[in-house]
N, C-alpha and C positions, 0 to 999 in steps of 0.2 A: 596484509598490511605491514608496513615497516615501520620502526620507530627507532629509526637512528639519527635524525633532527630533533631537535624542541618542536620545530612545527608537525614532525611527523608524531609527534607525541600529542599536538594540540588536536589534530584531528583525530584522533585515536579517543581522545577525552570527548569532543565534539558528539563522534559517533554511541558512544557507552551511554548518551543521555538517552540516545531514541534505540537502544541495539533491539529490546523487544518488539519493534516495528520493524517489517522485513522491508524492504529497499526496493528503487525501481525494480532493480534486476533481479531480485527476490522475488518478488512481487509475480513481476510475469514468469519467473518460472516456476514457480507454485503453480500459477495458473493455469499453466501450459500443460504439466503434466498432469492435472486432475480434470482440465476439460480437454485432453488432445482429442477427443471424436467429436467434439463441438465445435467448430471456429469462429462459428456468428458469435461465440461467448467472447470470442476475444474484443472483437470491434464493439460487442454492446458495453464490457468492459471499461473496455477506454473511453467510451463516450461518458457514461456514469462518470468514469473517475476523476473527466475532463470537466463535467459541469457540473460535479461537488465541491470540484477547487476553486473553481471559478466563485461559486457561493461563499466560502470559507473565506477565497483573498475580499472580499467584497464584505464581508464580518469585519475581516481584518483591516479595512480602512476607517472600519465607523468605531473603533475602541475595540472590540470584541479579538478576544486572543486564541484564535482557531491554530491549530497542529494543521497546517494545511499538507503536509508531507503522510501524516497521518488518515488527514481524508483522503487524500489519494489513494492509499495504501488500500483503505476498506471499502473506497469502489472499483478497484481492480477484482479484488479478492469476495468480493461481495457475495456475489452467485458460483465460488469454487465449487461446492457441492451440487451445484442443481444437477437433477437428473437422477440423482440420488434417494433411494428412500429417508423421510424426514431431513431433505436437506439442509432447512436453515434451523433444526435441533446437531446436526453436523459440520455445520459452520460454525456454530459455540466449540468444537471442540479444537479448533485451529488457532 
């Protein structure tokens, strides 16, 4: 990232609110590399993470102040570990 603008500084600040959330492209390549001998993990992935937000933006109309970037984030990453012994005590650890 650069920050040789003011605006390239605003998103710079923008991003430092959420940097412990890892990002789309974060996101999938966490995933990728922890399930590459899976691939159904990826398309059930995206489906989760696609009708978690969908719940969250739909919070977010009735008042409710859902991180929908964030729920996305934790049903991409949801089932990183599966396949794993104790996977979702290994998922705590990410």
């Amino acid at each position: 990232m650069n920050m040789d603008t003011h605006e390239d500084y605003g998103v710079i600040l923008e991003r430092l609110k959420t940097i412990n959330i890892p990002n789309r492209q974060e996101a999938w390549a966490l995933l990728k590399i922890h399930q590459q001998d899976h691939p159904r993990a990826l398309g059930h992935a995206q489906a989760v993470a696609f009708v978690a937000s969908a719940i969250a933006r739909a919070l977010n109309r009735v008042g409710h102040g859902v991180n929908v970037p964030l729920v996305w984030t934790a049903g991409i990453l949801h089932d990183i570990a599966k396949g794993q012994t104790d996977h979702a005590k290994r998922l705590a650890l990410f």
